[in-house]
N, C-alpha and C positions, 0 to 999 in steps of 0.2 A: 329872760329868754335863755333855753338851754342849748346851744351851740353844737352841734353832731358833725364830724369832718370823715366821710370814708370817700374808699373805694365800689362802691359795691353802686352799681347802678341801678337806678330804679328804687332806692328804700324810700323814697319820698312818697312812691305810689302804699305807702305801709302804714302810715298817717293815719289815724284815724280821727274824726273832728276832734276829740278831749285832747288830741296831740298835736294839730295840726296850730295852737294857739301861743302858745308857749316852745315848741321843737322848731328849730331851725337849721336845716342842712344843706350840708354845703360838700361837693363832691372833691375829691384830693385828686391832683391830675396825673394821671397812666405812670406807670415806669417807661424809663426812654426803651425802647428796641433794640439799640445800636450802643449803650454800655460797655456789650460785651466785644466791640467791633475796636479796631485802629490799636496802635503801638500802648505799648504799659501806661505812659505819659498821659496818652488822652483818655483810654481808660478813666484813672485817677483824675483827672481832671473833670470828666462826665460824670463822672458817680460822686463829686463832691458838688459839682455844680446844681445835679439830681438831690442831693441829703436837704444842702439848700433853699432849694424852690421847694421840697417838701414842709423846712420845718416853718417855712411862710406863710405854705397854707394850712396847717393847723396848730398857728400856736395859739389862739385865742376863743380854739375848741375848748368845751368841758369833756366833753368824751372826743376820742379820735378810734372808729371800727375799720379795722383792715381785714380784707379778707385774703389770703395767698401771702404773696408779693414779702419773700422773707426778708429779702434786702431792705425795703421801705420800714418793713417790723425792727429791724438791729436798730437802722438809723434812729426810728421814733424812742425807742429803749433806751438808748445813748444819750439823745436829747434830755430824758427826763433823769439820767442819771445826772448827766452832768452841768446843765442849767439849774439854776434855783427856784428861777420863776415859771417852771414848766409844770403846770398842775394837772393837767390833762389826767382822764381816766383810760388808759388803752386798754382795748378790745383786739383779740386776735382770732379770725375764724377759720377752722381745718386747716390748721400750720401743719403739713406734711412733714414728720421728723423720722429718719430710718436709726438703724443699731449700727453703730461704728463698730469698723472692725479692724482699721488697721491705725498705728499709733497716731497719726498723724489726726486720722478722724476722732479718736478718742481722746485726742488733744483739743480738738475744734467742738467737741460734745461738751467740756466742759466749760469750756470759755462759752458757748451760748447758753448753758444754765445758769451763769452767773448773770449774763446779760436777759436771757426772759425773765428772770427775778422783777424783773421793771413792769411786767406783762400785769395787768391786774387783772382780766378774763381772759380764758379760753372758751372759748365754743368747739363741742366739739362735736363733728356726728357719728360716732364712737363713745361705748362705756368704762370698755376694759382698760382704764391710763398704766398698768404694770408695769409697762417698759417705757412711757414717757416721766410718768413719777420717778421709777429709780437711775434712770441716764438725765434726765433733762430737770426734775423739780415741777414738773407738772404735776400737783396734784389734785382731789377732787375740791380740795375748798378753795381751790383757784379756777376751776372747772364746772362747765354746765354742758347738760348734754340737748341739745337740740337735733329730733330727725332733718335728716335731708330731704329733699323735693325731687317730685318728676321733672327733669329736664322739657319733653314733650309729650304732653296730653293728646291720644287720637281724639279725633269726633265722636263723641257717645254715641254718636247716631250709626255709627260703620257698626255693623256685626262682626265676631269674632271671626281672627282668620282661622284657618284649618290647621289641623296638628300639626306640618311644618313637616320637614323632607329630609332634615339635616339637624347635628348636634353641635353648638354652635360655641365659639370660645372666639370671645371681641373682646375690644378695650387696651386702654394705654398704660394705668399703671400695673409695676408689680406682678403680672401674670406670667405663672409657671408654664411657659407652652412646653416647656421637653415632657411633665407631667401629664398634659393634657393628649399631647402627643400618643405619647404610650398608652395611654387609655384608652383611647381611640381605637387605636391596632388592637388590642384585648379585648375589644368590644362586640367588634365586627359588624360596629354601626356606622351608618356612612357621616361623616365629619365634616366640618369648614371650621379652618383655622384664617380669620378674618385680621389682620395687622395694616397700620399704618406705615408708614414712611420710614427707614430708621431714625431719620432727621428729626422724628415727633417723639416715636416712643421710646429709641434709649434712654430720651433726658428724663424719661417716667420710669428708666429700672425695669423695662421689657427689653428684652433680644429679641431680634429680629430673626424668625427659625431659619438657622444654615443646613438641618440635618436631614435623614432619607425621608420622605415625605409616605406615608404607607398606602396601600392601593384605593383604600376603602375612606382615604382625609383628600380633601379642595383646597388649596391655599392657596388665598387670595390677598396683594397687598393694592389695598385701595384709601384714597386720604377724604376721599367725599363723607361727608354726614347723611346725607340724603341716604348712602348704601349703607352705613352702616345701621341706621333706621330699618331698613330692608331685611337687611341680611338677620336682622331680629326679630320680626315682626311673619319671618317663614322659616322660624327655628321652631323644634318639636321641641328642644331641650337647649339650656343657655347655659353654660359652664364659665365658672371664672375659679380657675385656680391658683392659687394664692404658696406663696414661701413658707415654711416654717416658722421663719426668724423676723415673719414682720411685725412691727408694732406698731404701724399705722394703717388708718383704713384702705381699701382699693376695690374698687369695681361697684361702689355702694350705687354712683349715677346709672351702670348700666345692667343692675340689675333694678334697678325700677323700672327701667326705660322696659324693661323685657317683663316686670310683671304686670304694669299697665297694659300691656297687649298677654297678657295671657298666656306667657310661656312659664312654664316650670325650669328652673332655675338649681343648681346645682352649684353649689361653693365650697369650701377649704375652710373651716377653721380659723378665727383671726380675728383682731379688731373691725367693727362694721359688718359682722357676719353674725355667728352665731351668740354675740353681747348684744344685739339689736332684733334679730330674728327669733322669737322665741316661742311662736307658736306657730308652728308647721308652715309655715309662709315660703321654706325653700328646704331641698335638702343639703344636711350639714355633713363633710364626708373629711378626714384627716389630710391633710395639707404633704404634700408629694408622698403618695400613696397612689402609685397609676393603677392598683390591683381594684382597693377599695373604691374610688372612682369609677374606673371600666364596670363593676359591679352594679353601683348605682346606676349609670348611663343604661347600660341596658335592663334592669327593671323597670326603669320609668319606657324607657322605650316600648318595650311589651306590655308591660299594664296601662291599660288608658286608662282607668277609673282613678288610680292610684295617681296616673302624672297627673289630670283633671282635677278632680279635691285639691293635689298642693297649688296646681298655677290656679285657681279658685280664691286659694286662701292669700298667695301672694297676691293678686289684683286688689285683695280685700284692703290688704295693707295697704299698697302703691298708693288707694284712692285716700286713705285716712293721712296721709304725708301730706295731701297738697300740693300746690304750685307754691311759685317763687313768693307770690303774697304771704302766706302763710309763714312761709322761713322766714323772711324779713319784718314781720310784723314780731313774732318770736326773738330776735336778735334784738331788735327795740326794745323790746319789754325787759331781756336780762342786761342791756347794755343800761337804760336808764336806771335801774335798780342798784348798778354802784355809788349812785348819788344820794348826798342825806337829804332827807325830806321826800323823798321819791319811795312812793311804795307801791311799786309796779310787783306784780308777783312773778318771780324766778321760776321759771322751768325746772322740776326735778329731775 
């Protein structure tokens, strides 16, 4: 029996009967909430107590798949460096890694490439590893590329909504809003700039916009799901602008969410963009560039045939991604594939 230990809920529904005979899994339980809470003391005391109850529940995995959750990734790494008898295969899925840039982070960039050394699969749902290969040791023959999944499928039965009233820029990680900002204003298309909480998206590397808001942009900050489905689903045009200097993916969830409904989609350049997008599914425009942006926005604005064909061709995609089955049925197959005798076939 082959013993499987994650996070990831629901991989059990991934099963298929040849697997359901021999796979056996077993779910690894949450990170605490409250780690980051109380004096240095309990701290340190709660995050050893947490390494603990973790390496309990999977030391007698074959594979252990984690997906996020980079603390529980160090500790599992640590484990297999420094136990003997720790044989476990780990699996890591869309580990979010950025570009350090000051000494301190580029101190801490390289003590974790020593420490993912331990890492035996990435998953990643990104191509282009340049900058996780040359900062971290990521590279592709430790790497599989697996697409991502629609978060939420409409009713096939609803008819398409209508072109939408507004030029829409959502989402938590990584997003250039002062770019998007300026584009907007150059445009002279009416805008919503849609943000959560600061409490949600700083810790994703978004600012929360401070700056003069233009007459022609909506900014709204709202923390519901339900609105941010909304506020997608009655965009003509979906914008997620993207850093320069990022080398990991962002906005990959919510631009499906926006092509399974039918919007035409507008991105920046970057891992999970145009390494993944390669046949006209969205347009690909240079990453803080408000000119060439503004540009884009308003062509697809005035031509409808032209925004129609691309949000066409992205729905085409969104639909070939699948749901959460699909991803996880895929994760199985490259997770069991590090084991000998196991000749599941790896995702290229």
């Amino acid at each position: 029996m082959i013993k499987i230990a994650s996070n990831l809920d629901r991989l059990n529904d991934a099963l298929d009967d040849s697997l359901k005979a021999f796979v056996d899994i077993h779910a690894i339980p949450g990170e605490d909430l409250g780690l980051s809470q109380g004096s240095i003391a309990q701290k340190i005391y709660l995050r050893f107590k947490r390494a603990i109850k973790l390496f309990y529940s999977v030391r007698n995995a074959n594979i252990v798949i984690l997906s996020g959750s980079p603390g529980d990734l160090i500790n599992l790494c640590l484990f297999k460096f420094a136990i003997p008898n720790v044989s476990y295969k780990l699996v890591s899925i869309d580990l979010i890694l950025q570009k350090p840039r000051t000494m301190k982070q580029h101190f801490l960039a390289k003590l974790r490439r020593i420490i993912l050394s331990e890492v035996d699969l990435f998953i990643n749902h990104f191509r282009h590893l340049q900058g996780y290969e040359s900062i971290y040791g990521i590279s592709h023959d430790r790497s599989v590329y697996i697409p991502f999944k629609v978060n939420e499928i409409p009713n096939p039965k609803m008819s398409p909504s209508p072109a939408g009233d507004y030029v829409l820029c959502t989402g938590r990680t990584r997003r250039d809003v002062k770019t998007f900002v300026e584009a907007i204003r150059l445009s002279g298309c009416p805008g919503l700039l849609h943000q959560e909480s600061a409490a949600i998206i700083n810790s994703h590397g978004t600012a929360t916009w401070q700056g003069e808001i233009p007459e022609n942009l909506t900014y709204i900050i709202d923390d519901c799901k339900e609105a941010f489905i909304n506020y997608i689903s009655n965009a003509r045009i979906v914008v997620i602008p993207r850093f320069r200097d990022d080398i990991a993916p962002a906005g990959i969830a919510t631009y499906l969410s926006a092509m399974i409904r039918r919007r035409c989609c507008v991105l920046s350049e970057g891992p999970g963009h145009d390494d993944v997008l390669t046949g006209g599914q969205a347009v690909i425009v240079e990453p803080e560039d408000p000119e060439q942006l503004a540009k884009a926005i308003r062509r697809l604005w005035e031509d409808d045939e032209l925004r129609t064909s691309i949000a066409e061709c992205g729905y085409a995609y969104a639909q070939s991604v699948g749901d959460e089955r699909r991803l996880h049925s895929d994760i199985l197959t490259a997770s069991l594939a590090l084991l000998p005798g196991i000749t599941q076939h790896r995702q290229a």
